[in-house]
DOKOLNU-782793 format. One record per residue: x, y, z of N, C-alpha, C in turn; residue in three letters. Coordinates in steps of 0.1 Angstrom, whole numbers, plus 2048, in hexadecimal, padded with zeros to 3 digits. Each point is the difference from the previous one (the first is absolute). Layout:
N
XYZXYZXYZAla...
This chain:
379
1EAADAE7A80D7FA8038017F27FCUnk8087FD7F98017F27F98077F480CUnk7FA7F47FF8037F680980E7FD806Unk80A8047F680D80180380380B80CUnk7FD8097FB80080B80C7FF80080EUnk7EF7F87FE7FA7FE80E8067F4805Unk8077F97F98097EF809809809800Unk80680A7FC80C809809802802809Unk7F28098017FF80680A7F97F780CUnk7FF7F77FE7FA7F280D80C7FD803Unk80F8017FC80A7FA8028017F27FCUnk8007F97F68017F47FA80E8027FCUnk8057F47FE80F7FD8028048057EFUnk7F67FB7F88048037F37FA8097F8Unk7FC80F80B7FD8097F880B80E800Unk7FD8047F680E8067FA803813806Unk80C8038008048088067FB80F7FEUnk80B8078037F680E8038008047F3Unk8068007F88048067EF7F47F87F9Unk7F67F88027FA7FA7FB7F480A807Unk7FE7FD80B7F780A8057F780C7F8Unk80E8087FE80280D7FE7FD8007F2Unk8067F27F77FC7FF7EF7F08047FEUnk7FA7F480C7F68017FC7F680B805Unk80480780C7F780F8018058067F4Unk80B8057FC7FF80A7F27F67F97F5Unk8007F58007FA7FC7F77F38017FEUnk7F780080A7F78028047FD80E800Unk8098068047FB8117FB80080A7F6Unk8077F67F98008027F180D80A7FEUnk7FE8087F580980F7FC8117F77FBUnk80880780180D7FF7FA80A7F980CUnk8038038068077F480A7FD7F7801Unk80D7F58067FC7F58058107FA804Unk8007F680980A7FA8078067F57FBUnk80F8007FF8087F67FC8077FC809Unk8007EF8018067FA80F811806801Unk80380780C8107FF7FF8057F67FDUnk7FF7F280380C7F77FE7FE7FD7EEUnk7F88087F88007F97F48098127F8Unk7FF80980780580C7FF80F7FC803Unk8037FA80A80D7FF8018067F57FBUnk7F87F37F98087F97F980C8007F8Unk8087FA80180B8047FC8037F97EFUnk8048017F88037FD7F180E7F97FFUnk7FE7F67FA8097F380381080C7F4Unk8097FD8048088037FA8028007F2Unk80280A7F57FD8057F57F27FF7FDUnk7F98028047EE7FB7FD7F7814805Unk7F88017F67F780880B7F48067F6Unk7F48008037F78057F880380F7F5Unk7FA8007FA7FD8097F47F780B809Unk7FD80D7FD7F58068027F47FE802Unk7FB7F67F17F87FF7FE7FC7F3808Unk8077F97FD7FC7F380F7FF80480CUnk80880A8017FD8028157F180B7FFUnk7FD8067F67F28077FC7F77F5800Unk8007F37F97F87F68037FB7FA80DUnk80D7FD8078017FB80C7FA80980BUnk7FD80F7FD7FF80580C7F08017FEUnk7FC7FF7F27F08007FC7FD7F3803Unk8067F38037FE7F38047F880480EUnk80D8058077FE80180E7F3806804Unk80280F7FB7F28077FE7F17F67FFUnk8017FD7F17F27F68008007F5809Unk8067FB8088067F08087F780980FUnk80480D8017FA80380F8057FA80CUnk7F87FF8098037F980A7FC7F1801Unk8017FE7F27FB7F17FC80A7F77FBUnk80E80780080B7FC7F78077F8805Unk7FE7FD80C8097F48077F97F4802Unk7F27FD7F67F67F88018077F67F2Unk7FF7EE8027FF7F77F57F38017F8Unk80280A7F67F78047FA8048057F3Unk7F58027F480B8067F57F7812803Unk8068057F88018117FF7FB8047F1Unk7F880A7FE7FE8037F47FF8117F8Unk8028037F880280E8017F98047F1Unk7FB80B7FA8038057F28088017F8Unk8097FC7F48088037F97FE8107FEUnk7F280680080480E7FC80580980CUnk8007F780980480B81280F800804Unk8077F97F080C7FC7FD8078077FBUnk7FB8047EE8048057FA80480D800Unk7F480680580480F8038078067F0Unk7F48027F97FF8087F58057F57F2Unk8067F58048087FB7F27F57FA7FDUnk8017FF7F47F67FB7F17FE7EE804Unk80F7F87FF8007F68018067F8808Unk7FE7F28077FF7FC80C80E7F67FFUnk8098027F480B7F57FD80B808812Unk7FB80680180B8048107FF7F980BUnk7F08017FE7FD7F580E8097F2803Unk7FD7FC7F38047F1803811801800Unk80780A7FD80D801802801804811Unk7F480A80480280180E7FC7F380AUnk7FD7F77FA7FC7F780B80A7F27FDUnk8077FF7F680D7F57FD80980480BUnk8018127FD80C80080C7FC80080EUnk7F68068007FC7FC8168017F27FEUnk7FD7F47F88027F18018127FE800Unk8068077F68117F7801805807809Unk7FE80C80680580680F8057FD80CUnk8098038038017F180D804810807Unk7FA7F980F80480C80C8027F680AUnk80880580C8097FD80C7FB80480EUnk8007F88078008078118057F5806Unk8048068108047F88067FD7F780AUnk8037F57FF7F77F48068067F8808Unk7FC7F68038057F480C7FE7F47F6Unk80A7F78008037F27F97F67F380AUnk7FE7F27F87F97FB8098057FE810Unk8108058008097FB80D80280E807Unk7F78087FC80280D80680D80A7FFUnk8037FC7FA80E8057F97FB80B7F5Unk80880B7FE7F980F7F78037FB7F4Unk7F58087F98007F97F07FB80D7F7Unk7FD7FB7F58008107F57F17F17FCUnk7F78028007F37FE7F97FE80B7EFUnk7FD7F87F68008047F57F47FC7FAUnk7F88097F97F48047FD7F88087F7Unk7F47F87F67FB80B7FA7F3805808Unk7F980D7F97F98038047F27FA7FCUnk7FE8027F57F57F47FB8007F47F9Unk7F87F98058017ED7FD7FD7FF7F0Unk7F480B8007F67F67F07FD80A800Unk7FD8087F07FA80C7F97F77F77F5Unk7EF8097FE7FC7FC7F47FD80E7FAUnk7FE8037F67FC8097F47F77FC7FCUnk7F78067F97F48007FC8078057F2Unk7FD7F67F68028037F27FD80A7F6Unk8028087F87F58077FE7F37FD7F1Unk7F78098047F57F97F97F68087F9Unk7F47FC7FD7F780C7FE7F8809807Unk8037FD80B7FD80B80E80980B7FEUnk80D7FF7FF80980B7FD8097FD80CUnk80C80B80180B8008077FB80780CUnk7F480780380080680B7FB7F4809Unk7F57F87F87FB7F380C8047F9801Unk8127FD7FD80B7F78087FD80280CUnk8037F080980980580B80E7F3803Unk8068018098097F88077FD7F980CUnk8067F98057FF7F780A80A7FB805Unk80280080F8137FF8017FC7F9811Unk8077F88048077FD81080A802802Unk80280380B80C8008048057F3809Unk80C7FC8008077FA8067FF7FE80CUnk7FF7F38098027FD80B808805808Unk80D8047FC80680A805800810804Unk7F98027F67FF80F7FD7EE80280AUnk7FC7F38017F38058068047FE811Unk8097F880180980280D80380B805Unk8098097F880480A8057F580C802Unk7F88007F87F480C7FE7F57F780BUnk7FF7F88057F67FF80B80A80080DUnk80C8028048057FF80B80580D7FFUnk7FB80F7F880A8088017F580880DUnk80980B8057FD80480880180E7FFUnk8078067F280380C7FB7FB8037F5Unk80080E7FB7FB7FE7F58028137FAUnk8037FF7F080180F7FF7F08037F9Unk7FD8098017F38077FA8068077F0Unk7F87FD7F68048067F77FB8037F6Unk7FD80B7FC7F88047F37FD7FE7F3Unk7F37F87FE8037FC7EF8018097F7Unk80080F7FE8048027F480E806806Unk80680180C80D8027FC80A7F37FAUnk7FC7F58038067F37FD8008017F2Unk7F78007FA7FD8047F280680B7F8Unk7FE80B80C80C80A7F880D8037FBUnk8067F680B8117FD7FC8027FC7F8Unk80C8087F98077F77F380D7F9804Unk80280080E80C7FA8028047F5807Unk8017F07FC7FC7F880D80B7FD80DUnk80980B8028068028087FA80980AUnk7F88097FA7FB8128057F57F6807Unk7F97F37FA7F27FC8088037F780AUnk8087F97FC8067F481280480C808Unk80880C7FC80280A8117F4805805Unk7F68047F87F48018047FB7F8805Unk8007FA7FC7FA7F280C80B802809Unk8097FD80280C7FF8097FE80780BUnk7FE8117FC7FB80D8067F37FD80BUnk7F37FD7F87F27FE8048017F780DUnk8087F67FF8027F380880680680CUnk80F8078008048028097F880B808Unk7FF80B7FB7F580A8047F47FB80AUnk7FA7F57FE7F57FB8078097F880DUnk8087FF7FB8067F580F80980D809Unk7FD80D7FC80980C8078107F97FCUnk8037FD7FC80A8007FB80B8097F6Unk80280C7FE7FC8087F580F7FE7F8Unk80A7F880380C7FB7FB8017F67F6Unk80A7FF7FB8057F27FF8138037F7Unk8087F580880D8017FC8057F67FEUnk8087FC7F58047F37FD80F8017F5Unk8077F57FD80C8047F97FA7FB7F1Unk8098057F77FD7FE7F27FC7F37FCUnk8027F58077F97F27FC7F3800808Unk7FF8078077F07FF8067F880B7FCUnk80680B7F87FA8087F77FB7FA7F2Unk8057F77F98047FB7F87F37F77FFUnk8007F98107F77F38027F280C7FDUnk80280A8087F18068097F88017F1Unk8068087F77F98077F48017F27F3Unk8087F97FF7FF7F37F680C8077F8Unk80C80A8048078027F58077F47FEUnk8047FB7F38077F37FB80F807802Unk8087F88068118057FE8048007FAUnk7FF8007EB8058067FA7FE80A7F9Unk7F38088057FD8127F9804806811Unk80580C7FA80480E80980B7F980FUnk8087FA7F880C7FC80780480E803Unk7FF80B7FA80780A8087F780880BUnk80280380A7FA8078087FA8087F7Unk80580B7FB7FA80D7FC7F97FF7F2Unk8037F27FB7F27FC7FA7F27FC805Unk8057F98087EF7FD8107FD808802Unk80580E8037FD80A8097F88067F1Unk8038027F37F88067F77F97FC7FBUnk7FF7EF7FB7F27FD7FB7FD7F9809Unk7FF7FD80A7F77FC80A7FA80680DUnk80780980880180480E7F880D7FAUnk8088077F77FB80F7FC7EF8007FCUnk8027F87F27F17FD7FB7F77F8808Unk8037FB80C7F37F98067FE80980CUnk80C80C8037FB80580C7F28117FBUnk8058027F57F78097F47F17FE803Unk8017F07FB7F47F67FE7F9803806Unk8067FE80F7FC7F680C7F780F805Unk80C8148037F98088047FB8037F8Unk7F97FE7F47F78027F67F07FA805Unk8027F28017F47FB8017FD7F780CUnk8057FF8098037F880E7FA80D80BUnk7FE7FE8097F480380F80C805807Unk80B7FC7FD80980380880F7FF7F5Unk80C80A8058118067F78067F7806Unk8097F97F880C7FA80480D807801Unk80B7FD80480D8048008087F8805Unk80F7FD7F98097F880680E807805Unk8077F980780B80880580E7F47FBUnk8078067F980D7F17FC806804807Unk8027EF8058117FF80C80A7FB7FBUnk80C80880280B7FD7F880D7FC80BUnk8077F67F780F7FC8058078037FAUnk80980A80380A8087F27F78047F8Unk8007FC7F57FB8017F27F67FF7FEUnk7FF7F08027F47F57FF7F5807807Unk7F57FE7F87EF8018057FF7EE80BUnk80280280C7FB7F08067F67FD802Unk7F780C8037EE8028087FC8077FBUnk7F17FE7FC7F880A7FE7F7800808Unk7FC80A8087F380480D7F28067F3Unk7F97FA8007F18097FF7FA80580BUnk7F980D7FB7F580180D7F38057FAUnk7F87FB8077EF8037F87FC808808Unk7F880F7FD7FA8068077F48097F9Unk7F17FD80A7F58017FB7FF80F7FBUnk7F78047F57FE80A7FC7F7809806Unk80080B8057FA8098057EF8037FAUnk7F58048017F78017FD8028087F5Unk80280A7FB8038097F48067F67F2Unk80C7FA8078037F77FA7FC7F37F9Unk7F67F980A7FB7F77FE7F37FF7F4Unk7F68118057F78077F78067FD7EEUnk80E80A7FF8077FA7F38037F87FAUnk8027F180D8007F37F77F57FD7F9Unk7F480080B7F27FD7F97FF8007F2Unk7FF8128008058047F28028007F9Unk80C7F97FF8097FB7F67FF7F27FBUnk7FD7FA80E7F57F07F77F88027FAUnk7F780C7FF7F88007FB8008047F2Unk80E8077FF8018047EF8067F77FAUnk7FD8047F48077F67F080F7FE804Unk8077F28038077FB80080B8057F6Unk7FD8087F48058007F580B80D7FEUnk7F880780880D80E802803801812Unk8017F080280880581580F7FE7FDUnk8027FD7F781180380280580F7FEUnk7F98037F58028107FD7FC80480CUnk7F87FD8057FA80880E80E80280EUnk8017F380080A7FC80780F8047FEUnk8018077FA80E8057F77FE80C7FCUnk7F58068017FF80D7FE8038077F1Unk7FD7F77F78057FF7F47F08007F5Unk7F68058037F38057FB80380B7FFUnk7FE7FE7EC80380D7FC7F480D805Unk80680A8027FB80A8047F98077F7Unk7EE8087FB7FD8057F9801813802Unk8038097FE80080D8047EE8037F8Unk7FC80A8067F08057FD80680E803Unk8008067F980480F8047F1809804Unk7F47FB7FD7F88087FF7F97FF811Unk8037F28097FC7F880D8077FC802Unk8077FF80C8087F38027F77F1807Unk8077F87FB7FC7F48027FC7FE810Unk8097FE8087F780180F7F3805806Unk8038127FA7F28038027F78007F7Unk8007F97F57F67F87F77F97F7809Unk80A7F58057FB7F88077FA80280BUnk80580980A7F580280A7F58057FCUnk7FF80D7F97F88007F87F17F87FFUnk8097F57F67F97F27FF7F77FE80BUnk8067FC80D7FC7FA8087F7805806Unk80080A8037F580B8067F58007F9Unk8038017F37F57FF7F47F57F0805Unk80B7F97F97F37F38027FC7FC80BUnk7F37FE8017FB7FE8138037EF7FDUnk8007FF8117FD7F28057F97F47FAUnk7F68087F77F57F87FA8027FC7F1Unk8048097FB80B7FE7F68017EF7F7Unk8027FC7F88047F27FB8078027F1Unk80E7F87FE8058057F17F17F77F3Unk7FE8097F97F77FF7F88027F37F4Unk7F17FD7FD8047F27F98008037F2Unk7FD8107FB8037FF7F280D8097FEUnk80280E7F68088057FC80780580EUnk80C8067FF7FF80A80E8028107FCUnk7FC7FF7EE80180E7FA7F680B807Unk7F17FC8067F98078047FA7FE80BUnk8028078097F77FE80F80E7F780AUnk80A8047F680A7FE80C80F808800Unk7FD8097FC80780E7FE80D7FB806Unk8017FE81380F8008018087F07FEUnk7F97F58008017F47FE80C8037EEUnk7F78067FC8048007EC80E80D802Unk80680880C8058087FD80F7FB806Unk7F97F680980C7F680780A7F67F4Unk7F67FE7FA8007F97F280D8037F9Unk7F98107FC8058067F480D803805Unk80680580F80980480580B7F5801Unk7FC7FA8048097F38038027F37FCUnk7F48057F47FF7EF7F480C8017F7Unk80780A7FB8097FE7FB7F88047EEUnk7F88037FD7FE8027F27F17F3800Unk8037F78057F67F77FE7EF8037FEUnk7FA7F97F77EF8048047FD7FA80CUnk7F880B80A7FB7FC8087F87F9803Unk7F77FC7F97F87F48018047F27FAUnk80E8027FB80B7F18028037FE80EUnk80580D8058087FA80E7F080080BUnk7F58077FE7F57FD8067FA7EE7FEUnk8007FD7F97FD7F77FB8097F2805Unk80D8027FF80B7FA8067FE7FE813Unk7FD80C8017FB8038117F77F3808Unk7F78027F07F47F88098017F1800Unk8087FE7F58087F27FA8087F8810Unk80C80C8048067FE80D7F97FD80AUnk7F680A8047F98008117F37F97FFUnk7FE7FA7F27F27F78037F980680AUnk7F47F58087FB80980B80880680CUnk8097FC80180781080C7FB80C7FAUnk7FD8047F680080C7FA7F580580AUnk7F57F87FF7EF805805803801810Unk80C7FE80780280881080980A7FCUnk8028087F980C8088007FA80F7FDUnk7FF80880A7F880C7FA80A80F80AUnk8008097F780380D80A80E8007FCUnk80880080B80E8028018077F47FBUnk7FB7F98038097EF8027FC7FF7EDUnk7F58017FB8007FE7F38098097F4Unk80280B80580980C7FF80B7FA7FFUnk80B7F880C8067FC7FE8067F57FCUnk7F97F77FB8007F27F98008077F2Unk7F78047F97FD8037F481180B7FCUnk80380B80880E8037FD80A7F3802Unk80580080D8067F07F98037F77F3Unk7F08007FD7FE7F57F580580B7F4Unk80080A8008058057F08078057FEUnk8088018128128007FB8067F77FEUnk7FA7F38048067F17FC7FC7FB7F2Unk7F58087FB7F97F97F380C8067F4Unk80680E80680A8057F780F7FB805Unk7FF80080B80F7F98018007F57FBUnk7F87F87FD8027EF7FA8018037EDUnk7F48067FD7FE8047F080D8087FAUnk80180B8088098077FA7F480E7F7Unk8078077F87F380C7FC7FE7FA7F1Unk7EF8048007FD7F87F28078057F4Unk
């Protein structure tokens, strides 16, 4: 337990609240979660202003690496390649960290005369980059603080949503990822609501007030595609209820509710496969192969039964000594050689591959080569 902790937990006047706590046990225990302070969850986005995807994907891996160390005057440091997530070259970064710098966010505050005030704010002070060099692009890293303010609010928070790094990462929508947060947050405080009028809808998610001036544009590229998202890859389904006056949409009610164990098994799941065919997944829109001679399902149980527990996908061809591995392939690669999309496999799951055996490998490896053909198309 790091010294911050334990001056917590002594009760010292300036140790920091329960969301900090809680950063730093996930952190400590490693795996894919970790905690983000509510009050930096609920910050609000100064009018026409609001991060990119890709900046609130930075910010939330800020948080992540920061731990329960993030409300400390201290700087922070991270890998450029724990950034990139698959791109070649690192010209994004520095676009993602200009904008967390010109960002201005809002909450509400007391004036020196105690009188209510709107406090205005970035989230980080000073960014450095690491140039790049003869070490290469992978031995970058960055280096970032945050703001006197921003370390205010994250050491006095007392809330906090739990949230999964490869679902953060999974989103393509940065509307679909602030309700997830939005969701995670409320969910932990039993809260399982939230209802507000179109300018606090507006404020909640960073829509700017001149896209989807019409309701039933909000409601399609934003409400529809992030509630998809959200029961695609989120621990827990959203849903909202619109309140109307006459005509007018005036309220929208969300409600977050946790996913059942069966349910939750499938998210796993689905984090766990290639990112590259979940919309098809999600839409039901994976083209379908017919096998007249087997059907495909019980191919795959089949499969499963077949390879034991002990099992591992193999490091050379998968033409020989992996009969149903190569038949998965051939069924649902789409025409492709299978030792492309084998090979592509191992490219993806790096070492995750070497825990994945039996059933669970069965079903990553399908996954992966209905996504390897939804993205290619047939050779």
């Amino acid at each position: 337990m790091s010294d911050t902790i334990k001056s917590s937990l002594a009760g010292n006047d300036s140790s920091p609240g329960r969301a900090m706590k809680v950063a730093a046990a996930l952190k400590a225990k490693g795996g894919e979660e970790f905690a983000k302070p509510g009050s930096i969850v609920e910050v609000k986005f100064i009018k026409g202003q609001s991060l990119s995807l890709t900046a609130s994907r930075l910010l939330a891996l800020m948080i992540l690496t920061a731990g329960g160390d993030a409300w400390e005057d201290r700087p922070h440091r991270m890998r450029k390649a724990d950034i990139r997530r698959g791109h070649k070259g690192n010209e994004r970064i520095s676009e993602m960290l200009e904008e967390l710098h010109r960002t201005l966010f809002a909450v509400d505050d007391k004036s020196w005369r105690g009188k209510k005030a709107t406090l205005r704010f970035s989230l980080i002070s000073s960014s450095r980059e690491e140039a790049e060099d003869e070490e290469g692009a992978d031995a970058g890293w960055i280096e970032w603080e945050f703001t006197p303010e921003a370390r205010k609010l994250i050491q006095e928070s007392e809330t906090y949503a739990v949230l999964n790094r490869q679902a953060v990462l999974g989103f393509r929508s940065a509307y679909a990822l602030k309700l997830y947060e939005i969701g995670a947050l409320r969910l932990h405080r039993r809260q399982s609501g939230w209802r507000g009028d179109m300018t606090a809808l507006r404020a909640l998610l960073g829509i700017s007030p001149e896209v989807y001036k019409d309701f039933a544009q909000l409601r399609r590229k934003v409400l529809e595609k992030a509630k998809a998202e959200i029961d695609q890859l989120a621990h827990f389904r959203v849903e909202w209820r619109e309140i109307r006056q006459g005509r007018t949409v005036a309220e929208v009610e969300f409600r977050f509710e946790p996913k059942d164990a069966p349910e939750q098994l499938a998210t796993v799941e689905e984090l766990d496969r290639h990112s590259g065919g979940r919309r098809p997944r999600r839409e039901g829109t994976t083209e379908a192969i017919v096998v007249p001679v087997e059907p495909f399902a019980q191919l795959q149980r089949r499969a499963e039964t077949t390879i034991s527990g002990e099992d591992l996908f193999p490091a050379g061809t998968i033409r020989f000594g992996a009969e149903r591995l190569a038949e998965i392939a051939r069924t649902v690669g789409g025409g492709w050689d299978i030792d492309v999309i084998a090979n592509a496999y191992r490219g993806h799951m790096g070492e995750r591959l070497t825990r994945l055996s039996g059933a669970k490998l069965i079903a990553s490896w399908t996954g992966f080569c209905e996504s390897f053909l939804a993205r290619r198309g047939r050779p």
